[in-house]
Each structure stands twice: as structure tokens, then as C-alpha cells.
SEDRENNU-374819 format. One record per residue: x, y, z of N, C-alpha, C in turn; residue in three letters. Coordinates in pm, 1 decimal. Example, Ala and Ser with C-alpha at 12.3 -4.5 7.8 and 13.67 -1.06 7.14 Angstrom:
2
SITE        n.x        n.y        n.z       ca.x       ca.y       ca.z        c.x        c.y        c.z   rest
SITE     1319.0     -569.0      780.0     1230.0     -450.0      780.0     1320.0     -330.0      780.0    ALA
SITE     1285.0     -225.0      708.0     1367.0     -106.0      714.0     1290.0        3.0      787.0    SER
//
This chain:
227
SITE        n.x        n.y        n.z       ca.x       ca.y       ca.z        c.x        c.y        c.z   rest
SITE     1234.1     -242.9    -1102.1     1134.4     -178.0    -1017.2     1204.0     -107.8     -900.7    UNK
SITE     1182.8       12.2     -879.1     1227.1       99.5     -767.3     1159.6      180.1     -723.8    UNK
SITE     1144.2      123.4     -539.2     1035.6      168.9     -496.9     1094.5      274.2     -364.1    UNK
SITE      998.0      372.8     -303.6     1057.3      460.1     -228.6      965.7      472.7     -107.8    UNK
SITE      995.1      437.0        7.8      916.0      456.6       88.4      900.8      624.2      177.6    UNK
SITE      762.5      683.6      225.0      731.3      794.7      211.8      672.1      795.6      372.5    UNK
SITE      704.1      713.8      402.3      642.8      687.2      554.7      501.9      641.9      563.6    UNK
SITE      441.3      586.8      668.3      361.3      492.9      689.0      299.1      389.6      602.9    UNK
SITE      228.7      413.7      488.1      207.0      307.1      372.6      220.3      366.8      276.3    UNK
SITE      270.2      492.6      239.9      291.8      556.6      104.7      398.8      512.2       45.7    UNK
SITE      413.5      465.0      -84.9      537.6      409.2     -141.8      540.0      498.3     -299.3    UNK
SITE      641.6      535.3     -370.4      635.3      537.5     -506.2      714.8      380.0     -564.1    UNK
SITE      638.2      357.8     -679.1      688.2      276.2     -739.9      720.5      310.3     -889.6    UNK
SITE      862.5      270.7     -886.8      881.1      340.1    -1092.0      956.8      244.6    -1206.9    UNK
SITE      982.8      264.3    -1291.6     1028.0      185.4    -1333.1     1078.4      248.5    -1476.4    UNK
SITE     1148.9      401.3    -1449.5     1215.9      470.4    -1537.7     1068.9      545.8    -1641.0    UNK
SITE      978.7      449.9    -1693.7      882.1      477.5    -1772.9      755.5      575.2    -1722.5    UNK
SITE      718.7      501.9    -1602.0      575.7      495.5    -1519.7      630.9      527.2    -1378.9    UNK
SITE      565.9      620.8    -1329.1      544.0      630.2    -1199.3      444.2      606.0    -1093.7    UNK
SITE      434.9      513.1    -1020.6      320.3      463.2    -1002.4      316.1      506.9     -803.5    UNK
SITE      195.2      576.7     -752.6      214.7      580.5     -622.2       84.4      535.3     -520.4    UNK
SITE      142.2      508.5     -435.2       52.1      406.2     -345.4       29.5      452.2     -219.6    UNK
SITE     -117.5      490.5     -177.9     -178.1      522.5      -77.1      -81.9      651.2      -19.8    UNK
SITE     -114.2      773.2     -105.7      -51.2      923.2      -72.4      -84.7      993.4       69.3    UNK
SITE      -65.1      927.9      140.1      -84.5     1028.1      287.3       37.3     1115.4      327.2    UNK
SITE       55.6     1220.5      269.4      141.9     1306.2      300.4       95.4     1447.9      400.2    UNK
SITE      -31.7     1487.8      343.8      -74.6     1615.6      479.9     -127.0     1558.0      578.2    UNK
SITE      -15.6     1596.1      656.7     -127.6     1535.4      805.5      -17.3     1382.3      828.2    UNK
SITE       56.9     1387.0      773.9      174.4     1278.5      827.3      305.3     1307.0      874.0    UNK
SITE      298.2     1284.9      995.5      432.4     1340.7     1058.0      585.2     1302.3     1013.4    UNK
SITE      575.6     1163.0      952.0      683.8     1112.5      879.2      706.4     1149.2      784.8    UNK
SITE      581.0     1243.3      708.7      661.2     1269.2      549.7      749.3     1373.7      519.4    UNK
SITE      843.9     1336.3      442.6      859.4     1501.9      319.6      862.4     1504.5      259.3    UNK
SITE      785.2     1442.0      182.1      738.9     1482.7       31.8      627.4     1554.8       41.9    UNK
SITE      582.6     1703.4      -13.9      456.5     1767.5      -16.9      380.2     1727.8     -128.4    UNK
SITE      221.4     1717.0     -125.3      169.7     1698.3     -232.0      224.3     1785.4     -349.1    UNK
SITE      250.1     1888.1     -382.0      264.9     1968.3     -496.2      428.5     1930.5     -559.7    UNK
SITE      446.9     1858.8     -475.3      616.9     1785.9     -569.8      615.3     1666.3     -592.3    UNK
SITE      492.6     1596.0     -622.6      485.5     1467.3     -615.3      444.0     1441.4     -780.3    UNK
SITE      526.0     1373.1     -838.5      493.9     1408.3    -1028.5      447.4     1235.1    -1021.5    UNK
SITE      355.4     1178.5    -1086.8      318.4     1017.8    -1102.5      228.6      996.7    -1238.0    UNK
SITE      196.5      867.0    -1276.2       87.6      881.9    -1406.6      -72.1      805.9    -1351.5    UNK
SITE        7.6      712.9    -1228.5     -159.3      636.1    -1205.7     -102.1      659.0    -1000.8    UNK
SITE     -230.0      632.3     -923.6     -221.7      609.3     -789.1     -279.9      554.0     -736.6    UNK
SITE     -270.9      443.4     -667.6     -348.1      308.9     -640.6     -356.9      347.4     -458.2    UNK
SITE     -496.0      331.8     -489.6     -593.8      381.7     -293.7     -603.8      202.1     -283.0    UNK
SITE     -518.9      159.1     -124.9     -588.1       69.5      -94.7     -724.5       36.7       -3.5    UNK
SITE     -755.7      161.2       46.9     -900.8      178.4       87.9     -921.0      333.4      137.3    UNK
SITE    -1025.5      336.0      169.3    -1092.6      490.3      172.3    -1052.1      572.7      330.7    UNK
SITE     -982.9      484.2      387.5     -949.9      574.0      521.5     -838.6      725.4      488.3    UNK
SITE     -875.0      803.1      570.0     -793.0      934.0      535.7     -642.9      949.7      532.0    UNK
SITE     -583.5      793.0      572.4     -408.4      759.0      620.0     -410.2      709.2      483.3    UNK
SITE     -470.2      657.6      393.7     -419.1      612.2      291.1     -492.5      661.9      154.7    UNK
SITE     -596.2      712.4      171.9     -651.9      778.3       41.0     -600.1      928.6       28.9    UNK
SITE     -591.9     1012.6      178.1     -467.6     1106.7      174.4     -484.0     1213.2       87.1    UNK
SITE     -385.5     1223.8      -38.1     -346.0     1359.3     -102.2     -408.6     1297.5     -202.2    UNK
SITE     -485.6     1159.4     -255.1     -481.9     1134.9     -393.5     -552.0     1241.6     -486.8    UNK
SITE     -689.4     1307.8     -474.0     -755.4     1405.1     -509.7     -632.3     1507.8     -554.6    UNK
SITE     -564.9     1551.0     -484.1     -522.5     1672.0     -496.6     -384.1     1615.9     -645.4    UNK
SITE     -339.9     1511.5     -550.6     -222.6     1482.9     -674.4     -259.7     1424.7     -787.5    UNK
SITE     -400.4     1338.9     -789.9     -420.7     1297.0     -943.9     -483.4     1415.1    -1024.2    UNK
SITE     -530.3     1515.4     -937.9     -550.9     1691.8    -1046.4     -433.0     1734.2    -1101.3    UNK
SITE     -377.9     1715.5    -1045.5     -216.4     1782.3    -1025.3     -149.8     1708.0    -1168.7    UNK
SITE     -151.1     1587.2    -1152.5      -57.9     1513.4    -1230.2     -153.2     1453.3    -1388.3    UNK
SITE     -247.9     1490.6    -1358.3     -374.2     1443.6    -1473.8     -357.7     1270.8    -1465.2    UNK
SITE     -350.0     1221.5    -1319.9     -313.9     1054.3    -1314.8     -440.6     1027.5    -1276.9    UNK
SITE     -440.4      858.8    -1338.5     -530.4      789.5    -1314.8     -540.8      727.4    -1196.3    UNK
SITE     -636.6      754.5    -1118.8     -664.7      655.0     -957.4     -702.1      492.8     -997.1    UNK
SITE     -657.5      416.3     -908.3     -678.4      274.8     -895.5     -716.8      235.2     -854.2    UNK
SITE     -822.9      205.5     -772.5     -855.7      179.1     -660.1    -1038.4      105.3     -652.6    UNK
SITE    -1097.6       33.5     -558.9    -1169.2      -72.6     -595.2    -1298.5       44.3     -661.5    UNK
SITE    -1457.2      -13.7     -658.4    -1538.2       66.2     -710.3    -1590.4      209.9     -650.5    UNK
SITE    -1571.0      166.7     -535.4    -1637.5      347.9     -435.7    -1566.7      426.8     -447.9    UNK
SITE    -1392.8      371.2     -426.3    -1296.7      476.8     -390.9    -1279.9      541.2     -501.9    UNK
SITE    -1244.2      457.3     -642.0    -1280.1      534.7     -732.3    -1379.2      606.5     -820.7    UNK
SITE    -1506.2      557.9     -764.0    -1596.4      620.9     -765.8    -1614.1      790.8     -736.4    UNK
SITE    -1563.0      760.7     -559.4    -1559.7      898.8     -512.5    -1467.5     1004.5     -561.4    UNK
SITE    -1352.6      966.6     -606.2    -1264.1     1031.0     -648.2    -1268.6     1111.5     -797.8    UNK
SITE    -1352.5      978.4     -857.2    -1390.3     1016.3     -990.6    -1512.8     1194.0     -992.1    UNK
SITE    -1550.9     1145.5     -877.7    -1663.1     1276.9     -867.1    -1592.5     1396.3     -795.9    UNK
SITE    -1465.9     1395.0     -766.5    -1408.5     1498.5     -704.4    -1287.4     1548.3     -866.4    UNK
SITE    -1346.1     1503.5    -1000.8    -1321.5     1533.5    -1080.7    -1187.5     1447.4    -1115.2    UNK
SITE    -1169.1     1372.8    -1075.9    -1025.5     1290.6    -1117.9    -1033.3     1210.0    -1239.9    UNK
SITE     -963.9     1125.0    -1256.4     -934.6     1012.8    -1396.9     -973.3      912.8    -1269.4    UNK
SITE    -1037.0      776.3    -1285.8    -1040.0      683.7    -1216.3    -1034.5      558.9    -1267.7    UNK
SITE    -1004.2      438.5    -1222.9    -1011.2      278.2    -1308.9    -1033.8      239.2    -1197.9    UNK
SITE    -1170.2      191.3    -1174.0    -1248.8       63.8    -1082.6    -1187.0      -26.3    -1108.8    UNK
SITE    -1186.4     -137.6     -975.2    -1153.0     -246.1     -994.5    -1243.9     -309.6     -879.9    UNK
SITE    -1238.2     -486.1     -855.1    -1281.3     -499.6     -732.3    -1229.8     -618.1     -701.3    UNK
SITE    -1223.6     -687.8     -568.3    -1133.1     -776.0     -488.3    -1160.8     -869.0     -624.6    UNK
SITE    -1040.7     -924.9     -606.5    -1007.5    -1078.5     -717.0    -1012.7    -1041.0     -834.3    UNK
SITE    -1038.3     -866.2     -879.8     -966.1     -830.7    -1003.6     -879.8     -775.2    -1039.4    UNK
SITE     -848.8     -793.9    -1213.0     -728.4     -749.4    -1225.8     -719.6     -668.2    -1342.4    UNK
SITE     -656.1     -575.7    -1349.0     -593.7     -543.0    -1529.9     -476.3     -474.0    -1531.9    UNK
SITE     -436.5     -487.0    -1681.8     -351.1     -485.6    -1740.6     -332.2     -310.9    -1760.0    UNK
SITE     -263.1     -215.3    -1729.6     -208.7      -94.6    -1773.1      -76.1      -70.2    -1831.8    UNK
SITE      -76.5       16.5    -1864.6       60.8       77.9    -1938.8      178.2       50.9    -1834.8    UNK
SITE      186.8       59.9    -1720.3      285.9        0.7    -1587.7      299.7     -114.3    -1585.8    UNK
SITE      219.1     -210.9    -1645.2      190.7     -370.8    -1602.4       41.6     -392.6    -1494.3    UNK
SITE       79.9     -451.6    -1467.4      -80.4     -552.4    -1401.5      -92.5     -497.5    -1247.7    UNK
SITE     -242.9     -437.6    -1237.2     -277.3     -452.9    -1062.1     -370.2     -554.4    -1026.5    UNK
SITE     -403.6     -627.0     -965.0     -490.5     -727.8     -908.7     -513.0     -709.2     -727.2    UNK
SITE     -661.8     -661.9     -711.2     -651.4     -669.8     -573.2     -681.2     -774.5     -508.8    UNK
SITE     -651.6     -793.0     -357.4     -679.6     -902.7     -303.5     -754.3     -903.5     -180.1    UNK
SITE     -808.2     -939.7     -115.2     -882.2     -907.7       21.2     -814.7     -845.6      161.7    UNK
SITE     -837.4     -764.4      239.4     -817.1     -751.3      289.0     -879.3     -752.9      409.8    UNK
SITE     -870.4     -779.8      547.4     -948.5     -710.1      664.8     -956.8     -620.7      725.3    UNK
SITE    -1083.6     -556.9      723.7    -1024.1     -368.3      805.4    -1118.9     -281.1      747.5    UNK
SITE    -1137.7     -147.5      719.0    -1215.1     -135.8      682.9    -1234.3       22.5      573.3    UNK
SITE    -1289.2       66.1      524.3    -1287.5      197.5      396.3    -1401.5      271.6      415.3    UNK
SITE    -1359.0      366.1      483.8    -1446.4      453.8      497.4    -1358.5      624.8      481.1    UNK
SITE    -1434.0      701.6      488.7    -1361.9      857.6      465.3    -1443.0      934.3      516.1    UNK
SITE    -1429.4     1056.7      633.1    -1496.2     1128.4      728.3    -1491.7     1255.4      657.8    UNK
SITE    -1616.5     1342.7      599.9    -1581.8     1454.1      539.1    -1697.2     1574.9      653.5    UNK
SITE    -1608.6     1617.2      727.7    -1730.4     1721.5      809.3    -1777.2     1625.3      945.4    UNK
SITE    -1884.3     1620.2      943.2    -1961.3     1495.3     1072.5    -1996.5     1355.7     1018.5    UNK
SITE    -1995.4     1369.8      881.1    -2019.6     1271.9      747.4    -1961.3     1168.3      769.9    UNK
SITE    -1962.4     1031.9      755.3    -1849.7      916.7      775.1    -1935.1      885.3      622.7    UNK
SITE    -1832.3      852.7      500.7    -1877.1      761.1      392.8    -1819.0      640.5      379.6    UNK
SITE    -1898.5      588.2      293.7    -1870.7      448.8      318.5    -1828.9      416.5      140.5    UNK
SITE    -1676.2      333.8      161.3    -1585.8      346.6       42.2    -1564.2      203.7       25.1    UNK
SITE    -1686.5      151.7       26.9    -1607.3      -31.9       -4.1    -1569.4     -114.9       59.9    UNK
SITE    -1497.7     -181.0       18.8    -1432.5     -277.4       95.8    -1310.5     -253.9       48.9    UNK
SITE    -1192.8     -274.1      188.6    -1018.1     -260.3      199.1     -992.7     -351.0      101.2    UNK
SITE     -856.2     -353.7       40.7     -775.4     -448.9      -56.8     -606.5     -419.7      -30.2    UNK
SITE     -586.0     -563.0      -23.1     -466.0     -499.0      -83.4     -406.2     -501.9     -209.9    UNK
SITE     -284.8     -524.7     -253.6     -232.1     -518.9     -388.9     -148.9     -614.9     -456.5    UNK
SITE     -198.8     -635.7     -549.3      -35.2     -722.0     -609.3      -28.3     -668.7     -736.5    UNK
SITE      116.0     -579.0     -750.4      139.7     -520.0     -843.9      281.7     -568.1     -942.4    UNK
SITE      236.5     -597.5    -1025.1      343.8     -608.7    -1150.7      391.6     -538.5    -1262.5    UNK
SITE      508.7     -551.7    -1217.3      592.0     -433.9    -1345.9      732.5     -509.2    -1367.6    UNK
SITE      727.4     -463.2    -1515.0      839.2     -519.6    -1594.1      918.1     -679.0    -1537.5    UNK
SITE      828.0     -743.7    -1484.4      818.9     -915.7    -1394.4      874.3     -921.2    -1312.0    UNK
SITE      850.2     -815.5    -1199.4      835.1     -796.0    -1059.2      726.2     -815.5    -1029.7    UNK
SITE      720.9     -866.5     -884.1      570.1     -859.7     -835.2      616.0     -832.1     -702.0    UNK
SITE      496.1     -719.1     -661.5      522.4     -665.8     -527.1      388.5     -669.2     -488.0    UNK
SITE      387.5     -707.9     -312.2      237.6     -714.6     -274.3      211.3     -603.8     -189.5    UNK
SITE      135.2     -484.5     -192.7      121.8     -413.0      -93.1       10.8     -454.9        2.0    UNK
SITE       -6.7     -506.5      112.1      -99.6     -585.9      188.4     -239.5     -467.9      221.4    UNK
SITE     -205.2     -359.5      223.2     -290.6     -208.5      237.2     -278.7     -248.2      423.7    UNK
SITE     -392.8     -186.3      487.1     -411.5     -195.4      639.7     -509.1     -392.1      671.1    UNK
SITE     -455.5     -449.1      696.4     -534.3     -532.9      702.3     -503.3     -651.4      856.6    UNK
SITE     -569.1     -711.6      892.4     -532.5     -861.2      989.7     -441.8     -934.2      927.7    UNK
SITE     -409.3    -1052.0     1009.1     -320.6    -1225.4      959.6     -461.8    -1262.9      882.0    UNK
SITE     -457.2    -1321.9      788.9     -549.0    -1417.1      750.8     -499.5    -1520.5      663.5    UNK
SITE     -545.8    -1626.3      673.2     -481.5    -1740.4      631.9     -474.6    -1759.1      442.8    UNK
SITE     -607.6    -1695.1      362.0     -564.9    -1661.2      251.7     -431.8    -1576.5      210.0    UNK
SITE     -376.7    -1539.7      284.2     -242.9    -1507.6      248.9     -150.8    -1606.0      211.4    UNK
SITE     -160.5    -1725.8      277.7     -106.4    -1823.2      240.1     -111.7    -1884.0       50.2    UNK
SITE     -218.5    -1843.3       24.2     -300.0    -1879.3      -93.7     -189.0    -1775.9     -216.8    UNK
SITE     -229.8    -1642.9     -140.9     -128.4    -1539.0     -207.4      -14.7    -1597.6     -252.9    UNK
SITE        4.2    -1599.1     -177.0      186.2    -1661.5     -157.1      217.7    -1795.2     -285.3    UNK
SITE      111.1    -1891.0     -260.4      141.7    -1973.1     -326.1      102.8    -1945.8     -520.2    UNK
SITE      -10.9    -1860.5     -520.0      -41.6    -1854.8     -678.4       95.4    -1737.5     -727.0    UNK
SITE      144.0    -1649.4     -633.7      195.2    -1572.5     -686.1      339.7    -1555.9     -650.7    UNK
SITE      460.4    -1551.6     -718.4      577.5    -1523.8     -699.6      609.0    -1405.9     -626.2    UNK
SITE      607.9    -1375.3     -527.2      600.4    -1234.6     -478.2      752.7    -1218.9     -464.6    UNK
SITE      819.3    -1111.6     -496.7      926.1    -1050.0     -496.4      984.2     -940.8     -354.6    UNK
SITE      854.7     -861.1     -357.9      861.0     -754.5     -231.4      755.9     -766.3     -134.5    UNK
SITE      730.5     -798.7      -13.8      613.2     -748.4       42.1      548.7     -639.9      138.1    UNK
SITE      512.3     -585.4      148.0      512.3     -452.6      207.0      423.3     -490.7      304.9    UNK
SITE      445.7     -506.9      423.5      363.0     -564.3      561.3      354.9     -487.9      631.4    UNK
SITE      178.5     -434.8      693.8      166.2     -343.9      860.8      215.3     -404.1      962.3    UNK
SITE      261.6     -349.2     1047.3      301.6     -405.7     1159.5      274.4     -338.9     1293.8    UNK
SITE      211.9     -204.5     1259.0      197.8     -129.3     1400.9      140.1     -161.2     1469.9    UNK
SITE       34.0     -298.0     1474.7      -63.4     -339.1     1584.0     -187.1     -213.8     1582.0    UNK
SITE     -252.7     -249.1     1671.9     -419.5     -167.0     1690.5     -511.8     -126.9     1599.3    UNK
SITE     -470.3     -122.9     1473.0     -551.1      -94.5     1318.7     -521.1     -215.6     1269.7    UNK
SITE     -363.8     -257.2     1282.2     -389.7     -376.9     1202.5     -310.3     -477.2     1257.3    UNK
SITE     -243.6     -570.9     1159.4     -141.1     -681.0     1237.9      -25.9     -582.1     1307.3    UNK
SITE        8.2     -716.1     1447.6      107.8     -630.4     1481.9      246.5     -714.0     1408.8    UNK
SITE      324.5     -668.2     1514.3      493.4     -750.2     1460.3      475.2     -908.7     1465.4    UNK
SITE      380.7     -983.0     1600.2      358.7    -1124.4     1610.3      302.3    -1168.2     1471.0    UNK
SITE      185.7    -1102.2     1412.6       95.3    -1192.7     1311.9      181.9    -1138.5     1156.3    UNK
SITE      255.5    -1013.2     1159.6      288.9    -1004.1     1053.0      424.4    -1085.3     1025.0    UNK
SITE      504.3    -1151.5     1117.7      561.1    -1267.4     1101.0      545.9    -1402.6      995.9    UNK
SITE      404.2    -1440.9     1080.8      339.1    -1510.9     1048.2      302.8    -1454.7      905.4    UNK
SITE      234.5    -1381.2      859.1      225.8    -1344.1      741.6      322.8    -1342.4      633.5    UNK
SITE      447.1    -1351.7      675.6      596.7    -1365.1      569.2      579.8    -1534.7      578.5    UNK
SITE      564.5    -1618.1      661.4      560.1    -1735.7      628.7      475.1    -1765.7      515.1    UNK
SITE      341.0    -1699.1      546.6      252.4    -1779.5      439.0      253.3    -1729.2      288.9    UNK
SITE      338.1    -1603.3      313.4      338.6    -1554.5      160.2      456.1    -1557.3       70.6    UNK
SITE      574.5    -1575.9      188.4      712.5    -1624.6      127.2      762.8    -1574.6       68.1    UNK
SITE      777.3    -1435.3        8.4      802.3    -1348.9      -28.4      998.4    -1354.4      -97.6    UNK
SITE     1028.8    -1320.0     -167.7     1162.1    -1288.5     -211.0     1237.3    -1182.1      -24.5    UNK
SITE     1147.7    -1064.9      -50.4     1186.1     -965.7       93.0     1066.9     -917.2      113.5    UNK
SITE     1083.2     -870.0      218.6      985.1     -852.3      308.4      981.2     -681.4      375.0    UNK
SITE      912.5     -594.3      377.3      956.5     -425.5      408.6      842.1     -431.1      498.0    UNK
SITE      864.5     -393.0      646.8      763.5     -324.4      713.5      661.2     -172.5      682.6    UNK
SITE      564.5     -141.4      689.2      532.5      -30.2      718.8      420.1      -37.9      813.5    UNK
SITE      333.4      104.9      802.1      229.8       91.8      875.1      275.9      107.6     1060.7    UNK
SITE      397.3      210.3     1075.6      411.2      184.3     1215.7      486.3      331.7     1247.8    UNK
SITE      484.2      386.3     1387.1      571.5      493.1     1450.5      505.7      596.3     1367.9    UNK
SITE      420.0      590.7     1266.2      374.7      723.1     1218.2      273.9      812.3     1371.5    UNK
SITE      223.5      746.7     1445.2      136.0      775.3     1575.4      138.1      706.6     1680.0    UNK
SITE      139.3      765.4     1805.5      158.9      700.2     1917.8       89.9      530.1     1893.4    UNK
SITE      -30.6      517.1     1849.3      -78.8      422.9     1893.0      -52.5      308.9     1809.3    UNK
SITE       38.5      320.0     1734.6       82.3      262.7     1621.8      280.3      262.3     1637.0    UNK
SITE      325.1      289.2     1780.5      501.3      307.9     1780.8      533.9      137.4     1793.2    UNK
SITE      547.6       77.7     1757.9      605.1      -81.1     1737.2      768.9      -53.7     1660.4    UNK
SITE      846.3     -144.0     1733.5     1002.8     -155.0     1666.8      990.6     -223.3     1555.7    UNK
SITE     1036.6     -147.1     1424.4     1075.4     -246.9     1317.2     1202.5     -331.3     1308.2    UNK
SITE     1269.3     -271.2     1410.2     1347.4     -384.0     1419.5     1395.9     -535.0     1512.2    UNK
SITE     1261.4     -523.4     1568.2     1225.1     -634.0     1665.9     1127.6     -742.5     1549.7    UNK
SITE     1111.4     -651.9     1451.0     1020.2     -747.1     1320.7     1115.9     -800.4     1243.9    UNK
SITE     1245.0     -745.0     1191.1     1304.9     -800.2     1109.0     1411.9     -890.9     1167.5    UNK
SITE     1468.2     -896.5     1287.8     1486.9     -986.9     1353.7     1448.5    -1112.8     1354.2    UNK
SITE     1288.4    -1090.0     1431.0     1172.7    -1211.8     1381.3     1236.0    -1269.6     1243.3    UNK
SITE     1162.9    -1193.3     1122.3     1204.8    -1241.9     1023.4     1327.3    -1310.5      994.6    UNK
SITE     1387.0    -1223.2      990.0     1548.1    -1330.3      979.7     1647.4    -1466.6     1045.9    UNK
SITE     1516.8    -1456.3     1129.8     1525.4    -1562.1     1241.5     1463.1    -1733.8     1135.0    UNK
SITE     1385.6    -1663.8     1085.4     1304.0    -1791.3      990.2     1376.8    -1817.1      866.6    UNK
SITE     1518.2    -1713.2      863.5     1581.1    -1751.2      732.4     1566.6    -1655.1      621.0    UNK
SITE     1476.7    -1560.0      636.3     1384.4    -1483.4      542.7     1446.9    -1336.7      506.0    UNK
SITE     1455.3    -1292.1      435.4     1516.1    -1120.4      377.8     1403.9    -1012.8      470.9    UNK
SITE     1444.8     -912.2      496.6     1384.6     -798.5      557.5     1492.1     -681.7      517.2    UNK
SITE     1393.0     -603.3      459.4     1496.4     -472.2      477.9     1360.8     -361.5      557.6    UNK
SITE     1437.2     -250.0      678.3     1326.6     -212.4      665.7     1399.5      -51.1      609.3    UNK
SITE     1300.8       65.3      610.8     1336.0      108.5      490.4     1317.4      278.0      580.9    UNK
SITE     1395.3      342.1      587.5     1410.7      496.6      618.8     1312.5      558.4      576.8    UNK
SITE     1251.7      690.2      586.6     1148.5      732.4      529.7     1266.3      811.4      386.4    UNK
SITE     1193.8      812.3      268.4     1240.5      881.6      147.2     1353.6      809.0       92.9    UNK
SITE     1393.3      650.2      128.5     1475.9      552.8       89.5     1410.4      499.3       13.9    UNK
SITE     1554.5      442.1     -120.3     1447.2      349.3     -212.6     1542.9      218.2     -230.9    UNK
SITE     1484.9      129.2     -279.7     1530.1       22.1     -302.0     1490.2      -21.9     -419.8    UNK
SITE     1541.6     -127.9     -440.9     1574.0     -172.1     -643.6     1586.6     -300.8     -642.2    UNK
SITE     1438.3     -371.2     -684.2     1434.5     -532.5     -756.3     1465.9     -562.7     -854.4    UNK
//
């Protein structure tokens, strides 16, 4: 599994076969460079309907004839903006040509502003994704919550991909805490310095972390790494 981080929660994940990408916010993100129109994938997994993480998916699952992932609204909505879509919803799971997505709860919230319009996209999730017997958790935007602990224990997690910017979601204190309860193989920040109100040191987090004994890498924008 080799995954590439794209700045704030956008990741590709591949695995030579499948290209799999996660929460495409590239227009309108100051960290990225990847443009939507160079972005080649087969499926793209929305962890909720806010405009930082549902993003370019429209444009790139036209683009790429890929299937969206994402719980029932998001792919709902997407499905009506003419896309390929596969519903899912918290505590489910299936099986694709990549291997297995299963979402998990999150706190926070899915919505998407089109005009004066605010819609309403569900409920947030995050991810636990498996490929070729990796398992990586993408947490999406969410709080500490103590079912993470739960995570942790049903599932072997390999990678975890943790917010840390504070004010939307956990900051560096609770996402600490969050590597405890999920225990992870390593641990990758995101979710931070993409906007003022969101500038937190990732490396005052992996510190933390490594302080408990624990792996952290954190990850350059357009760097990839290999489980």
C-alpha cells in the first residue's frame, strides 16, 4: 500500500492495481499541487459533505469514470451530479475490487453550501480501509471520542491518518490521546496549516507521539510512503 499525501486530508492510496483517493480538496487549497485534471483514480472515498473534503470529487469521478464512496447523501448527491456512486453507512462495510471500506463514526458534521443553499449530506465518517492486508484508518474531520478505543482494538490498524489542527476538529492534545486508543502500527498527521485557523505544529504532535513510544511520520505535501 502506497499512500501520498496532497495536503490537508487528501491522500491517494494505490497499490500498483487500484487507485484509490480520499477526500479530493484540491481547488481552493493552498497546499495543493495536484490539479483536478491530472488526477487519474478508479474509486474516491468522501468522508463527509463539507467543501474541504468532498472538494474536486464531482469533477474527478467524471473525469476518471470512478466510483464515489461515500455514506448515503454524499453519494447520493454526487450520484445526481451524474457520477458512479456506492452508498454505504456508519458500521458498514464492503468488499471492492481494492479490498474492503468500512465506515466508522465520526463527530463533526456534512453539509455542502451551493449558492445561499446549505445541504445537508449525512452524517461525517471516517474510514478503515483495506488493501492487499493493510489497514489504514482515515479518521475524516472528527473530535477524541472514546470509541476509538474500540477501533483500535477490533482492528489491526497499520496507518492512521489523524486531524490535528484544532477548531474543526481535535487538536494536537486529543489527537495524542487518540494514537493511544487506537494503537496504530504509525501514525500521520493531517488536517492542519492548510488555514490560519487551523496553523498547529506537526511537529510538536509527533514529538508527543514518540514520547509514548509510538511511530509518527509526518508527511510533506506530494510525499508518499509504503506499508
Amino acid at each position: 500500500m502506497k499512500i501520498t499525501f496532497w495536503g490537508h486530508a487528501a491522500f491517494l492510496v494505490e497499490n500498483g492495481s487500484h487507485r484509490v483517493v480520499i477526500d479530493p480538496f484540491l481547488t481552493g487549497n493552498p497546499l495543493a499541487t495536484v490539479k483536478p485534471d491530472e488526477v487519474k483514480c478508479d474509486f474516491i472515498i468522501v468522508t463527509h459533505g463539507h467543501g474541504d473534503h468532498l472538494g474536486d470529487t464531482v469533477t474527478i469521478a467524471k473525469n476518471n469514470d470512478a466510483v464515489v464512496i461515500a455514506n448515503y447523501e454524499v453519494a447520493t448527491y454526487c450520484s445526481n451530479k451524474g457520477c458512479k456512486a456506492h452508498p454505504l453507512h456508519i458500521g458498514g462495510g464492503h468488499d471492492f475490487p481494492f479490498g474492503r471500506v468500512k465506515l466508522t463514526i465520526a463527530h463533526h458534521g456534512s453539509s455542502f453550501i451551493e449558492g445561499d443553499q446549505i445541504i445537508y449530506l449525512g452524517n461525517p465518517a471516517g474510514v478503515l480501509l483495506t488493501m492487499d492486508g493493510k489497514t489504514l484508518y482515515h479518521a475524516g474531520d472528527t473530535a477524541l471520542f472514546y470509541d476509538m478505543k474500540l477501533i483500535g482494538e477490533m482492528n489491526q490498524i497499520d496507518v492512521a491518518l489523524l486531524p490535528i489542527g484544532d477548531n474543526f476538529t481535535m487538536g494536537v492534545e486529543d489527537a495524542v490521546k487518540a494514537v493511544e486508543f487506537l494503537n496504530p502500527k504509525l501514525t500521520v498527521p493531517m488536517h492542519y496549516k492548510t488555514f490560519d485557523l487551523i496553523d498547529v505544529d506537526p511537529d510538536d504532535f509527533a514529538h508527543r507521539v514518540e514520547s509514548l513510544g509510538k511511530q509518527v511520520r509526518v508527511l510533506g505535501v506530494g510525499e508518499t510512503l509504503e506499508i
